[in-house]
C-alpha positions in Angstrom: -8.8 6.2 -18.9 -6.9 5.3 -22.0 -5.3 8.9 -22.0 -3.9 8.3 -18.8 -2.7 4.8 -19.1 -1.4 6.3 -22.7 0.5 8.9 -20.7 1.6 7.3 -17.7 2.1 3.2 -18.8 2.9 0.6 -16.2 3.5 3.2 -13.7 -0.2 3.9 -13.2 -1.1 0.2 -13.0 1.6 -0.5 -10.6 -0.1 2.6 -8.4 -3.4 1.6 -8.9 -3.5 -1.7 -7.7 -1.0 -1.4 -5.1 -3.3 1.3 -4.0 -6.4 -1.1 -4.1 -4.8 -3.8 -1.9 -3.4 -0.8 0.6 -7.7 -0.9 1.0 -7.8 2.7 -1.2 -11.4 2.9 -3.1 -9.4 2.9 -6.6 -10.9 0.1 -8.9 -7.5 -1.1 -10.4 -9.3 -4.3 -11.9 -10.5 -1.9 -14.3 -6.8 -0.3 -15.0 -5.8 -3.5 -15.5 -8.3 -4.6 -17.9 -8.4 -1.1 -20.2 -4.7 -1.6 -20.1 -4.7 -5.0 -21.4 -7.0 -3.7 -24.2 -4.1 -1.4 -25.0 -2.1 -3.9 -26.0 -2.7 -4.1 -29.5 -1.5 -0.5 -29.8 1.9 -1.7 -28.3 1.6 0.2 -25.7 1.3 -2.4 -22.9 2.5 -6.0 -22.7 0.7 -9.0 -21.7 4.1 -10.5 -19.7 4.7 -6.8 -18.5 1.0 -6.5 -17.1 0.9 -9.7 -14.9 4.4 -8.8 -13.4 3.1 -5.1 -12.9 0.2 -6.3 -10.9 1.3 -9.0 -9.4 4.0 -6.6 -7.4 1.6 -4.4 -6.8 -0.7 -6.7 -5.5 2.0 -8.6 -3.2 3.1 -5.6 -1.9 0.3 -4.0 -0.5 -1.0 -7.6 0.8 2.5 -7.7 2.6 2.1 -5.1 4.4 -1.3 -5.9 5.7 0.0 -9.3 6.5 3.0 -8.1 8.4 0.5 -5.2 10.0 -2.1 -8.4 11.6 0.9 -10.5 12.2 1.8 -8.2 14.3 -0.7 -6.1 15.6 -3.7 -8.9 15.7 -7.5 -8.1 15.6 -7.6 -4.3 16.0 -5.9 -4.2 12.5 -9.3 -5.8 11.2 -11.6 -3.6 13.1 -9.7 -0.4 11.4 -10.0 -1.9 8.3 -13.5 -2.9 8.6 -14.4 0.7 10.2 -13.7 2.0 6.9 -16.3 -0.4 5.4 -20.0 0.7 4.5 -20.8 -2.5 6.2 -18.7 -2.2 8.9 -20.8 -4.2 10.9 -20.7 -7.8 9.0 -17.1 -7.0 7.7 -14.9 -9.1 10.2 -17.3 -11.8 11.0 -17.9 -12.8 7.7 -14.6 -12.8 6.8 -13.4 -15.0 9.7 -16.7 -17.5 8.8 -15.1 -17.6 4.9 -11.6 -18.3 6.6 -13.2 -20.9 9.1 -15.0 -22.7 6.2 -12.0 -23.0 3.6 -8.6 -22.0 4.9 -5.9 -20.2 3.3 -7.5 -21.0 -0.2 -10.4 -18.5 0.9 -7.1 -16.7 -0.3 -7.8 -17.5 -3.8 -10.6 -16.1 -4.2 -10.2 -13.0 -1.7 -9.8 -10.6 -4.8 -13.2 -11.3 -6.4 -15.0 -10.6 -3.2 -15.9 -7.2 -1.4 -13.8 -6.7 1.9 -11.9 -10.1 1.6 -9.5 -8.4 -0.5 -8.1 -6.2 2.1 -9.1 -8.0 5.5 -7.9 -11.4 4.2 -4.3 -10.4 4.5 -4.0 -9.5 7.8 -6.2 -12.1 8.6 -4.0 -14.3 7.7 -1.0 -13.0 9.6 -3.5 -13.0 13.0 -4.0 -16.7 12.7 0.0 -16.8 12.3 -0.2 -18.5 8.5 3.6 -18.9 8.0 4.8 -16.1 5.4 5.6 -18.8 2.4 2.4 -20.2 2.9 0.9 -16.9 2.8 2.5 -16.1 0.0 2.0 -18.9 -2.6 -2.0 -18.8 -2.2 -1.7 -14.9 -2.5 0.5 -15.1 -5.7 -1.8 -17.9 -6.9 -5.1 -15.3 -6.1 -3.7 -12.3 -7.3 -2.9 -14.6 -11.0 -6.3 -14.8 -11.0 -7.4 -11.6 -10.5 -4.9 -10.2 -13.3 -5.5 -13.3 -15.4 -9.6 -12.6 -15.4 -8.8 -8.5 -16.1 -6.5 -9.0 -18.9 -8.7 -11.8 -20.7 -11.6 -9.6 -20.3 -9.3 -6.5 -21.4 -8.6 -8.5 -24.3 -12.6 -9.8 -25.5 -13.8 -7.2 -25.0 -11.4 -4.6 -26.7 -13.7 -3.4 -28.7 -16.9 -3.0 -26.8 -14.0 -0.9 -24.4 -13.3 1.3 -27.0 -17.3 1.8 -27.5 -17.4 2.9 -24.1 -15.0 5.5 -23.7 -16.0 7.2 -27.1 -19.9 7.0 -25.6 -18.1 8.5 -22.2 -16.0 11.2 -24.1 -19.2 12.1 -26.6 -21.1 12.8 -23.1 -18.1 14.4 -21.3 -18.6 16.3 -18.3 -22.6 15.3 -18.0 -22.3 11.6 -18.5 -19.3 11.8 -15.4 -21.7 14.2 -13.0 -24.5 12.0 -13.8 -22.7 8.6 -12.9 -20.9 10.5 -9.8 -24.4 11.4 -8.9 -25.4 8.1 -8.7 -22.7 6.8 -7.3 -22.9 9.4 -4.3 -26.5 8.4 -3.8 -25.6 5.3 -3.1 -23.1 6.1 -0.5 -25.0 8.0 1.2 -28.2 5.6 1.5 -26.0 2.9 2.9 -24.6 5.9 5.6 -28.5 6.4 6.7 -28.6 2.5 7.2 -25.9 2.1 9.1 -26.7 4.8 11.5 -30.2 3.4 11.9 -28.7 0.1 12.8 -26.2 2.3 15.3 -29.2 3.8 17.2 -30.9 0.6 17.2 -27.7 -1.0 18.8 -27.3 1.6 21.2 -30.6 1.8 22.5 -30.1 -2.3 23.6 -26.4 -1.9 24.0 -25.4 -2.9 28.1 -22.1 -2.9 29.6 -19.3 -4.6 30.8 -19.6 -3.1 34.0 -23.8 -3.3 33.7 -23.7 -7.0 33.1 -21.5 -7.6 36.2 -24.4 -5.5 38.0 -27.0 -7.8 36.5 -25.2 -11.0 37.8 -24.4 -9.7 41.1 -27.6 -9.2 42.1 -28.9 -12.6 41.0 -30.9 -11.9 37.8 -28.5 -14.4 36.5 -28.7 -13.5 32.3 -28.0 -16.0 29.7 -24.9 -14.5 28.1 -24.7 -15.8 24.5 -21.3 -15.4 23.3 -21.1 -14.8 19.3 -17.6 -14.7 18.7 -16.3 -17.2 15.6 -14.4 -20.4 16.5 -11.2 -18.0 15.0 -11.9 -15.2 17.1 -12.1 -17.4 19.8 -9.2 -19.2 19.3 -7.2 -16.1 18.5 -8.3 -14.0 22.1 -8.4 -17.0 23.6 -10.6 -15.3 26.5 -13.9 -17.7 27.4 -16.4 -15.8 29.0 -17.6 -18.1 32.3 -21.0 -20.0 31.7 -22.1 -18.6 28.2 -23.3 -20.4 25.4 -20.8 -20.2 22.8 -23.0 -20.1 19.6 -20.4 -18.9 16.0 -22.7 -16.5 14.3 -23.4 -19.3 11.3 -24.4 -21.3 13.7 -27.2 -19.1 15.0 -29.8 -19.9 13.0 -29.8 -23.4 13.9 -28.9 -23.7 17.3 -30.9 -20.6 19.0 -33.3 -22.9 20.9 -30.3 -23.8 22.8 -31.2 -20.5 24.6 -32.7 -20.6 27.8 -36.4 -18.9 27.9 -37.8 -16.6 30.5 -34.7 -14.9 31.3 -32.9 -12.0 29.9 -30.7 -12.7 26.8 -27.0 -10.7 26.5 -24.9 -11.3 23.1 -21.6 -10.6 23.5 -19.6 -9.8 19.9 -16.4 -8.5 18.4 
């Protein structure tokens, strides 16, 4: 890390966490932070690393934010596709949004998926583009603030590290690779467990219709948050509208003895 930071300077943290907040896997927190530990060797700047990540931060939130501002909801579900819990992604994002607002902004950087949904999030529920952008700024100060006073505590603990990773070389990096691979792929067999469970319950549009027409009458639950809701603005007739944080405490609302159809985005 320090080599390439040594060799390439602010363009590689500029890259890095532009790239993060484009929704690329690249962990530019830690760029940031081994960056700001590089500042006692003159190579880096603490004014020249906020402004570096600060423009790469706006930017890539931008561009998200134009992106749901115009495009709406199936900006989230491509986001949220590329997710390892794809499933939970865009509702529990809308339920932080719901709960706090554009200051859900502030913290979007410190929380897995908020970081990249939150943006266009906040252009589908129209959030004027000032607005927007002063609680972005002040989240993104954050972000950078907590890397580069961590970068700078714990400069020498850093420097530990990366002699400990360069004394191991090539089998300390297979053997953390490794690990990390392993991990990917358990939460893959979970999710396509849940998959086959869903499809094995799933009914249709066009199934449901069926049901109704011929009297059977099913209780059609409908799921969606109170922002989904608002943002479709489609109301499915007769359901029970029950926002997925709401579940827990309001399922006896639901009819017994009759068959039960969730509807969900």
């Amino acid at each position: 890390m320090y080599q390439f930071l040594h060799t390439y300077g602010y363009p590689m943290v500029f890259a890095a966490v532009l790239a993060e907040n484009l929704g690329l896997p690249v962990p530019s927190f830690f760029v940031v932070l081994f960056a700001a530990a590089m500042g006692t060797q003159g190579r880096f700047t603490i004014p020249g690393l906020v402004a570096v990540s600060l423009v790469g931060a706006l930017s890539g939130d931008f561009i998200w934010y134009a992106l749901g501002r115009v495009r709406g909801r199936p900006i989230l579900r491509t986001l949220c596709s590329l997710s390892l819990n794809p499933d939970s992604c865009v509702s529990r994002t809308e339920n932080l949004f719901e709960r706090h607002g554009p200051k859900s902004l502030l913290v979007a950087k410190f929380v897995p998926g908020l970081n990249t949904v939150g943006p266009p999030l906040a252009g589908m529920l129209k959030l004027s583009p000032v607005r927007f952008g002063l609680f972005d700024l002040g989240g993104a100060g954050l972000w950078t603030g907590a890397a580069i006073a961590l970068g700078v505590a714990f400069r020498s603990q850093l420097d530990w590290l990366s002699a400990w990773l360069r004394a191991f070389g090539l089998t300390g990096g297979l053997a953390l690779l490794t690990v990390f691979l392993g991990w990917i792929a358990l939460k893959w067999v979970e999710r396509r467990r849940f998959y086959q469970l869903l499809e094995r319950s799933r009914i249709t549009v066009t199934e449901l219709r069926e049901l109704m027409d011929k009297g059977e009458a099913p209780v059609v639950v409908d799921l969606r948050s109170a922002l989904s809701f608002s943002a479709e603005g489609v109301k499915i007739p007769g359901a029970i509208q029950i926002p997925p944080h709401e579940f827990s405490s309001r399922h006896a609302a639901i009819p017994r003895g009759r068959p039960v159809v969730m509807v969900c985005t």
